[in-house]
Structures are given as C-alpha cells and as structure tokens.
C-alpha positions in Angstrom: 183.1 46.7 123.4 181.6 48.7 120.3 180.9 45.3 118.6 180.2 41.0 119.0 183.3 39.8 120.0 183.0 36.4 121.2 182.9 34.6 117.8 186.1 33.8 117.4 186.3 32.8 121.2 183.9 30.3 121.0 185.6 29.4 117.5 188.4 28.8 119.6 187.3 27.0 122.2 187.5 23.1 120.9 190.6 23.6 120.0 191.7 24.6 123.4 190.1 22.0 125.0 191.6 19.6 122.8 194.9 20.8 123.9 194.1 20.8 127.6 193.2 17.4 127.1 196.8 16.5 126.0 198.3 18.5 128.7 195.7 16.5 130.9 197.5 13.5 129.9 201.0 14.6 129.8 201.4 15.0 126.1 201.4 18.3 125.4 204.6 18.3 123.7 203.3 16.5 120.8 202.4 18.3 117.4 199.0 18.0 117.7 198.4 19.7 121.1 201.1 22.4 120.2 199.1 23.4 116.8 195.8 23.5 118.5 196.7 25.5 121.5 198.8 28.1 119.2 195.4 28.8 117.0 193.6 29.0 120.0 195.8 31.7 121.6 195.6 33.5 118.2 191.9 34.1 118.2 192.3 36.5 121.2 193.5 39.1 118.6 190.4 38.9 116.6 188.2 39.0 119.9 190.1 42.0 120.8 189.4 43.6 117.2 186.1 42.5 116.7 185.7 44.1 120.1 187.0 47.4 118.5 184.6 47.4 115.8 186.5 46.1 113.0 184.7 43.5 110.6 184.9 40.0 110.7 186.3 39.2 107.6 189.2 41.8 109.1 189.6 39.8 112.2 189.5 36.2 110.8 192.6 37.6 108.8 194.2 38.8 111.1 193.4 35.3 112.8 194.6 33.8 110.3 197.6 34.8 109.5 198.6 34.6 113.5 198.1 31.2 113.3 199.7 30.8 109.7 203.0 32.4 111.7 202.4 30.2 115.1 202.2 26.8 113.0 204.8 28.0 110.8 207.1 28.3 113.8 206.2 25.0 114.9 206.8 23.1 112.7 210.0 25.1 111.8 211.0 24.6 115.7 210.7 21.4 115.7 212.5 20.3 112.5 215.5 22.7 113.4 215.9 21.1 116.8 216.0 17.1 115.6 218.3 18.4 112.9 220.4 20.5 115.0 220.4 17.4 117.5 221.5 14.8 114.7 218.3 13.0 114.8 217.0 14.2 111.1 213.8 15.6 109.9 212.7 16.4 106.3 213.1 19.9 105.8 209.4 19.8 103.4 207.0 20.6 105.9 208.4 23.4 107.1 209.3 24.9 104.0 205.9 23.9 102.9 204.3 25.6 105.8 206.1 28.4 104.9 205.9 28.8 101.7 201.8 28.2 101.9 202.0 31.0 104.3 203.5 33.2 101.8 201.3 32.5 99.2 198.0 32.9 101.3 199.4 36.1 102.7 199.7 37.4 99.0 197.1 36.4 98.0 195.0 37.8 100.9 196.8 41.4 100.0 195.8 41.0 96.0 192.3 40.4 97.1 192.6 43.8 99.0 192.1 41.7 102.5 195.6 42.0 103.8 198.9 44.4 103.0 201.6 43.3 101.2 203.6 43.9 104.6 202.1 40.6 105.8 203.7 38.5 102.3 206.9 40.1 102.9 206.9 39.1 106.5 205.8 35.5 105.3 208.9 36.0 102.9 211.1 37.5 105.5 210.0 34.0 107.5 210.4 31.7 104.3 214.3 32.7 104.3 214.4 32.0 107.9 213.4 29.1 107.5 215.5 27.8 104.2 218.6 29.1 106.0 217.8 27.3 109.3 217.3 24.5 107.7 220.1 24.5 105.4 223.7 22.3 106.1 225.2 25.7 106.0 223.5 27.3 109.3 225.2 27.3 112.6 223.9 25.0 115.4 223.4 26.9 118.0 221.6 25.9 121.6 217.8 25.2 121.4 217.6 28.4 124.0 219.0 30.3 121.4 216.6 28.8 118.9 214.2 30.5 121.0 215.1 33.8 121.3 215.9 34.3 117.4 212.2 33.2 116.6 211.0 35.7 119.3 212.8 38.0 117.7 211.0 36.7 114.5 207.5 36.4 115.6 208.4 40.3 117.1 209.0 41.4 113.8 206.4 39.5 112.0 203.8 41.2 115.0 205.5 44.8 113.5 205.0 44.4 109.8 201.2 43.2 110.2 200.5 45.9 113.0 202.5 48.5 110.6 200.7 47.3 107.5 197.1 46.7 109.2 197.4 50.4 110.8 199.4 52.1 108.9 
C-alpha cells in the first residue's frame, strides 16, 4: 500500500458489528441492520483507494456517495416491494433519499470534490425511483426487482468510475 488505509476500516467497523448483532439475533432483515451493513461494505472502496494513494477527502467521497446509492436502494427496495405486494408504503422516503442524494452529489461536483457524472447518476437513480414508485409501473416479481437494480447499481458503479478516472 503507497498510503494509510485502515481509516475508513476502522470507521467502518461499529457499524458492522452493529449489523452482525442483528444477524446474531435473527433480524437482519430489518432497516436498521440493512443500512448499517451496506455503509460498512462501502468503506472497502475507500480502504482500497486510500491504499492507492489517493486523499482522504477523495475516498470519504467516494465513500460517500457508495453508501448514498446503497441506502438509496434500500429504502427504494423496500418501498417497491410492499407496494408491489399491496401492503402500501409512502413513496417520501425514497424519493427523499433520492433526491438528497442528487443534491449532495451536485453539490460535491460544484465544490470541485466529485464529477458531475456522479449527480447525473443520482438523477438517472431519482427517475428510477419516481417511475418505480408510480401507479403507472409494471409489477413485476421481487427477483426481477433485483436484477433491474443490479443493473442500476452497475451503471451507477460506471458513471462514478468513468467520472472519477476519466
């Protein structure tokens, strides 16, 4: 490693634990233990940059707007499924989530701290999310669900990597 990179590792760490202890308990499926672990798992991106020399206020971006994008898709997740099960859930914290996200990620890229390729992808995730969400969208099975927001979080990974490196 050409630099410290076991900041945001031990940054991390709580938060794993925390979720482990859910899991420990058999409630891991709850939102709690599912936000936690996601912003855990996203600090192994700044460890790995850090680890490549690149500055910590560059990493706890990048760390940043990871876990923007994982609670983002939590949240969505979550709100899709109970509504494409008939059970109901307020569409406002998702669109919320998103549209904070958006906003951060512009911000970040005015600032100079970010590209503009991370607000559109926010954006790109914003409409997702309005359309998912909206009476008009197709229910389609929860595995399906799935594999559209891998496709999402794919993309999202692209435009960052594209507007971080390129």
């Amino acid at each position: 490693a050409r630099g410290p990179f076991w900041a945001p590792l031990a940054l991390a760490a709580p938060l794993a634990a925390l979720q482990l202890a859910y899991d420990a308990r058999n409630a891991s499926r709850q939102l709690t233990p599912e936000l936690v672990g996601a912003v855990a798992l996203a600090a192994g991106a700044p460890a790995i940059l850090l680890a490549s020399a690149w500055t910590p206020l560059a990493a706890a971006v990048v760390w940043g707007l990871l876990a923007a994008r994982a609670v983002g898709s939590i949240i969505y997740i979550r709100a899709r499924l109970r509504r494409d099960r008939g059970l109901g859930a307020s569409v406002a914290p998702p669109l919320a989530a998103s549209t904070l996200a958006v906003l951060a990620a512009a911000g970040l890229a005015a600032a100079g701290h970010a590209p503009w390729a991370a607000a559109a992808a926010f954006a790109i995730l914003l409409a997702r999310a309005a359309w998912g969400l909206s009476p008009w969208h197709s229910v389609v099975r929860p595995r399906t669900v799935g594999f559209q927001e891998l496709a999402y979080g794919a993309a999202t990974t692209g435009l960052l990597a594209f507007g971080f490196l390129g």
